[in-house]
C-alpha positions as a printed NumPy array, in Angstrom:
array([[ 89.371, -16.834,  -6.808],
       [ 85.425, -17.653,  -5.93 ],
       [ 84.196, -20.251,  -8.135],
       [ 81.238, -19.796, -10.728],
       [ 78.103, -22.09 , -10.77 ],
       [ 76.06 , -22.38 , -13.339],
       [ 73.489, -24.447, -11.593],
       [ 69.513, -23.296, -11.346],
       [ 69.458, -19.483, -11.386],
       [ 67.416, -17.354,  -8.347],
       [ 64.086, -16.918,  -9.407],
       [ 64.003, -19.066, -12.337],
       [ 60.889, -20.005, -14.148],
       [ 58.334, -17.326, -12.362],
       [ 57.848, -15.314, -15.504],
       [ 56.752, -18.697, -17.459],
       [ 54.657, -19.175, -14.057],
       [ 53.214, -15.61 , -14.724],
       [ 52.572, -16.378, -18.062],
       [ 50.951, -19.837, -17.781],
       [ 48.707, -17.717, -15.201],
       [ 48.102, -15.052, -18.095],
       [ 47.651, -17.818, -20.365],
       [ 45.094, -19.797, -18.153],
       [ 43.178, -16.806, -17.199],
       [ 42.427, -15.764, -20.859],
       [ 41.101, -19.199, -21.763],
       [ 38.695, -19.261, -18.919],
       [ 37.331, -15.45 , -20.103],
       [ 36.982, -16.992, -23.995],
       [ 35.581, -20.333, -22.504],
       [ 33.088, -18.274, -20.55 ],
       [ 32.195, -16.078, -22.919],
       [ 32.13 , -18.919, -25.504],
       [ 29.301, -20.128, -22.379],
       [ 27.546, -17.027, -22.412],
       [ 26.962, -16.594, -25.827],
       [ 25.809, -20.598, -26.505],
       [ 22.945, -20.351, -23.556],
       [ 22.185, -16.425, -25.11 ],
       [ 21.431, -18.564, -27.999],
       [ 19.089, -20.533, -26.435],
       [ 17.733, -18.476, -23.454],
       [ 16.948, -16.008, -26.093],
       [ 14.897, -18.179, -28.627],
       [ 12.868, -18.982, -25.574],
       [ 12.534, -15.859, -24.528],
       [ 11.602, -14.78 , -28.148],
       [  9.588, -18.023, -27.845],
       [  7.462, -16.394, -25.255],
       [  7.228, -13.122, -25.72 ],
       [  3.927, -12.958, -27.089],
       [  2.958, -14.301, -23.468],
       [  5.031, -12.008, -21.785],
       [  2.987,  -9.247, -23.381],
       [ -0.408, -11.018, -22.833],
       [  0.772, -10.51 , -19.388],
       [  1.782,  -7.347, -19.302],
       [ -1.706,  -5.897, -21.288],
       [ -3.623,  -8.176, -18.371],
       [ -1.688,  -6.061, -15.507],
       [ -2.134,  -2.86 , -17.077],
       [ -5.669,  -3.444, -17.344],
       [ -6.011,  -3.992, -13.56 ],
       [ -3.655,  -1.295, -12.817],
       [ -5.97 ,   0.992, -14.352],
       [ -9.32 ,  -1.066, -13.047],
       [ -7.511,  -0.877,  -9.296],
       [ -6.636,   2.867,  -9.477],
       [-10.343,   3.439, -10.746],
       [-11.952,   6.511,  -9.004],
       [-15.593,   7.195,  -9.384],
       [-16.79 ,  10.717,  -8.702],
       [-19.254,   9.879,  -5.801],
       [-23.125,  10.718,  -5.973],
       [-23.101,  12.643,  -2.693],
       [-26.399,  12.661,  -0.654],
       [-28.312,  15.904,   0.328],
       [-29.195,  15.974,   3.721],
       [-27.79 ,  17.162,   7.352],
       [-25.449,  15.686,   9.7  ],
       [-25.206,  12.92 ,   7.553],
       [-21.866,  10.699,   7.904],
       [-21.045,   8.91 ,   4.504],
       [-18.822,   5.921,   4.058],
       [-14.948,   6.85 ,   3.853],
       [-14.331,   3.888,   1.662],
       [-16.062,   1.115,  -0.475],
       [-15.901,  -2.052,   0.789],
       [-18.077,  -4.313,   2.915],
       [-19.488,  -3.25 ,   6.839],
       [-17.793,  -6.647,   8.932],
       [-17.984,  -4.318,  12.277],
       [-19.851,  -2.25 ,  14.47 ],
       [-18.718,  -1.608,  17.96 ],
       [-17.774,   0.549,  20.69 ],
       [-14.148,   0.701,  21.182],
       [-12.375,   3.613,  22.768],
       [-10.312,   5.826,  20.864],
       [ -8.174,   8.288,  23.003],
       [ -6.289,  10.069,  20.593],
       [ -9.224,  12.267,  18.962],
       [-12.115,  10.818,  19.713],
       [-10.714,  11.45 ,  23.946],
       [-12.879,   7.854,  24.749],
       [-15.2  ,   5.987,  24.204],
       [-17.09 ,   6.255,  21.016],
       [-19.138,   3.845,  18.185],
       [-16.836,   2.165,  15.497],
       [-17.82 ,   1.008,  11.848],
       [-15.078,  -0.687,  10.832],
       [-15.067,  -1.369,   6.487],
       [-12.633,  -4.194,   4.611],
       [-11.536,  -3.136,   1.132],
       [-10.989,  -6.533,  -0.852],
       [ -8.206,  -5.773,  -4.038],
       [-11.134,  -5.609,  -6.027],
       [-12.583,  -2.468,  -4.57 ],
       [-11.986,   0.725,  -4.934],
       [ -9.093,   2.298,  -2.871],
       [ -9.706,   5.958,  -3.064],
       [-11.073,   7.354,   0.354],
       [-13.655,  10.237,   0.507],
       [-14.379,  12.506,   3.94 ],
       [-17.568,  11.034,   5.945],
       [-18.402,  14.756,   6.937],
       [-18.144,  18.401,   6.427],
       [-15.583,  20.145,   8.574],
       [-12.246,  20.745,   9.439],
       [ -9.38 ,  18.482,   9.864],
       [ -8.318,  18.956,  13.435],
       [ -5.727,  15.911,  13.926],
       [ -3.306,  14.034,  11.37 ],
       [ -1.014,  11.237,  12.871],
       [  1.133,   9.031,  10.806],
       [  1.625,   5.557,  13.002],
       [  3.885,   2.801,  11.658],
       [  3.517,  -0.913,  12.214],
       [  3.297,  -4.095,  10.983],
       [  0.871,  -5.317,   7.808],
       [ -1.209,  -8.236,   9.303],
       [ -4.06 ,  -9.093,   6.967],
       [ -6.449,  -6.531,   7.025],
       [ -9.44 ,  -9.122,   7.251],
       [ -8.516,  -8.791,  10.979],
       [-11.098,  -6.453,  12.399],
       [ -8.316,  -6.004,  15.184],
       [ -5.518,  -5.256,  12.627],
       [ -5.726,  -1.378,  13.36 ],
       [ -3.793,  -1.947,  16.687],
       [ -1.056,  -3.534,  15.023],
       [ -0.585,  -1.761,  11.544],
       [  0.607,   0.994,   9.587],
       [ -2.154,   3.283,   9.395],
       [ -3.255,   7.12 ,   9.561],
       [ -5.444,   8.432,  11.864],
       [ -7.609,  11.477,  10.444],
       [ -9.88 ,  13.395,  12.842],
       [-12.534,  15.903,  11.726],
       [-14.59 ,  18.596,  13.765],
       [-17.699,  18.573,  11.602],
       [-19.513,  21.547,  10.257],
       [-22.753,  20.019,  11.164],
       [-23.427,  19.567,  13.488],
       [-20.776,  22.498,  14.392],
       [-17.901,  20.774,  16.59 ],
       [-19.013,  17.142,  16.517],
       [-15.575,  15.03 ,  16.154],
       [-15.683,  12.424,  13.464],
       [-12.294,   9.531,  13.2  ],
       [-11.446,   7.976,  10.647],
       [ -8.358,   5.335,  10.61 ],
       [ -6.789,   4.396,   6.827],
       [ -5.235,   1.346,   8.001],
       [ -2.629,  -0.739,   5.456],
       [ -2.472,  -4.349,   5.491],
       [ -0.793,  -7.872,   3.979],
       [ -0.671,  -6.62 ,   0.727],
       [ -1.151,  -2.781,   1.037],
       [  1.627,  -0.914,   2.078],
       [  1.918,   2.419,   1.26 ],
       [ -1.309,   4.976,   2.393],
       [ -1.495,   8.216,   0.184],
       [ -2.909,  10.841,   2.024],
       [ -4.067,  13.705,   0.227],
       [ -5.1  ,  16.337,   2.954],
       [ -3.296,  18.294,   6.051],
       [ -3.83 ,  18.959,   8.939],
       [ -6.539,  22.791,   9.476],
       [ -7.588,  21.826,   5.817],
       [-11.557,  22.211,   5.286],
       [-12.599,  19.411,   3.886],
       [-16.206,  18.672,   1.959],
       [-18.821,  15.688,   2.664],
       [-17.75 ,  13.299,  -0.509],
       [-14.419,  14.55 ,  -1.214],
       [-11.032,  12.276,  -2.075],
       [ -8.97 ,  12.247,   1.12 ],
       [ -6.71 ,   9.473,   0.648],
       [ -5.389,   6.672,  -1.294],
       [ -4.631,   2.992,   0.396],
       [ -2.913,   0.92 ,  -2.45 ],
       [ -4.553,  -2.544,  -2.566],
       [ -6.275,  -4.619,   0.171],
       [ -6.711,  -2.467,   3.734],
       [ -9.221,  -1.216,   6.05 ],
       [-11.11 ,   2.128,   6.87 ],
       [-12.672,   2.941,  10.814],
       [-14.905,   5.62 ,  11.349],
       [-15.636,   6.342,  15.4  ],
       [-18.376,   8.149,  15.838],
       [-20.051,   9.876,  18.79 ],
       [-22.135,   7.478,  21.425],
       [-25.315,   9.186,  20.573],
       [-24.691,   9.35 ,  16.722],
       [-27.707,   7.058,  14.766],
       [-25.896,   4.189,  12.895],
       [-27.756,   3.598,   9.501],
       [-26.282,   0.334,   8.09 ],
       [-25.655,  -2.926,   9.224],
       [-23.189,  -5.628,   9.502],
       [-22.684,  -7.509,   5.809],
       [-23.805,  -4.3  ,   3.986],
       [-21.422,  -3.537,   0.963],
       [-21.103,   0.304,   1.312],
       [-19.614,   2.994,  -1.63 ],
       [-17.106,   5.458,  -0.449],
       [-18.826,   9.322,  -0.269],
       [-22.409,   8.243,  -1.402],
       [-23.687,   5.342,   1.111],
       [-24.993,   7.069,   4.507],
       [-23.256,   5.056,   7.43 ],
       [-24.867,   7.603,  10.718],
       [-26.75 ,  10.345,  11.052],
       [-25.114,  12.718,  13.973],
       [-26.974,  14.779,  16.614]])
């Protein structure tokens, strides 16, 4: 006859284990919401604290929001083969530079930096058709680099003019530190007008023009130019 023990039985004590775990698990939900709900307190008298900040804030960046995305219809010259400025912003170069792509060479450059405080809204320099559109991505140097245009995002527009009939006209939309995202607003075998919106570069960036070697530059290095009224060449 096999003898009976009633010592400790198999698997004693693991459902008080499960329930202490239960048990401890609870408390540390209550004691964190008990947490949550004593810094809400708190946090949300400050926040209450501040809000009329917080919307002295908010009606300052909506009043540069709209004062950025201001667009100006542009007092277009009359005149012939007259290249305007794409963009408003100040002239800090005028080179030659060679620009394969459209341009097939060698060719003049005026180079214009758009500060935040300009306006960012792009107009065509010319009359005419556009003939190439090419979307290159890249980095977002500062745009105060006259050089940045190798490195950085940017779009590279090119235009055969209507006059004088077939002259090619570039111009680059380049993004830089702070602007990243360029808006386009025409395609490619789209006729485009002297003076009219091409483009949107959101915030601080750049705009090139290359011109022809024999096209007449009319401005000068320093000159604060406004994008589809100031006259940057005449072409021949």
């Amino acid at each position: 006859m096999k003898k009976i023990y009633f010592g400790r039985v198999k698997h004693s004590g693991k459902a008080a284990q499960s329930a202490l775990t239960l048990i401890g698990l609870s408390g540390m939900a209550v004691l964190g919401l008990l947490l949550m709900a004593f810094l809400g307190k708190y946090i949300g008298s400050i926040v209450l604290g501040l809000a009329g900040v917080f919307i002295v804030l908010w009606v300052l960046f909506v009043i540069f929001t709209f004062y950025f995305f201001r667009d100006p219809d542009p007092a277009v010259p009359a005149g012939k083969n007259l290249v305007l400025a794409p963009g408003h912003g100040k002239v800090d170069t005028i080179d030659t530079t060679v620009e394969p792509d459209f341009m097939g060479g060698e060719c003049q450059r005026i180079s214009i930096f758009l500060s935040v405080f300009d306006v960012h809204v792009q107009n065509s320099p010319v009359l005419g058709r556009i003939a190439y559109f090419k979307h290159s991505p890249g980095q977002y140097l500062n745009a105060m680099r006259a050089d940045c245009s190798k490195y950085n995002e940017n779009v590279l527009i090119g235009i055969i003019a209507g006059e004088p009939l077939g002259v090619k006209v570039g111009v680059r939309l380049i993004a830089g530190l702070i602007a990243r995202r360029i808006v386009p607003w025409i395609a490619q075998e789209e006729i485009v007008q002297r003076g009219e919106r091409i483009s949107l570069i959101q915030f601080g960036s750049r705009v090139d023009v290359y011109l022809p070697k024999d096209a007449k530059i009319r401005v000068k290095l320093g000159d604060r130019v406004v994008g589809g009224e100031s006259i940057l060449a005449e072409l021949i």
